[in-house]
C-alpha positions as CSV (number, residue, x, y, z in Angstrom):
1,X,9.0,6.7,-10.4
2,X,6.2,9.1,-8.0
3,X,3.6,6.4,-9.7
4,X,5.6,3.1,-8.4
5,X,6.3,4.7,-5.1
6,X,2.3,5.3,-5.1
7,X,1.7,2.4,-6.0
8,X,3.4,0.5,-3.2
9,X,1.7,2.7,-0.8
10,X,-1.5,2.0,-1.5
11,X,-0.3,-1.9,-1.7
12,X,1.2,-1.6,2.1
13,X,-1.2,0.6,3.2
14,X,-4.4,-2.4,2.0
15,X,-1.6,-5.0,3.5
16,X,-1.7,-3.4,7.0
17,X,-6.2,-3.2,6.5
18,X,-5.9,-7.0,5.7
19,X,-3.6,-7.4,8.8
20,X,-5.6,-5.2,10.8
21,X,-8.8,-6.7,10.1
């Protein structure tokens, strides 16, 4: 469960770089 909520995260957290950029 901890490792899926990690997982999505790190996902949104490289989304908003990507969106940043």
């Amino acid at each position: 469960f901890v490792n899926t909520i990690r997982l999505l995260i790190n996902k949104a957290r490289e989304w908003n770089n990507k969106q940043s950029s």
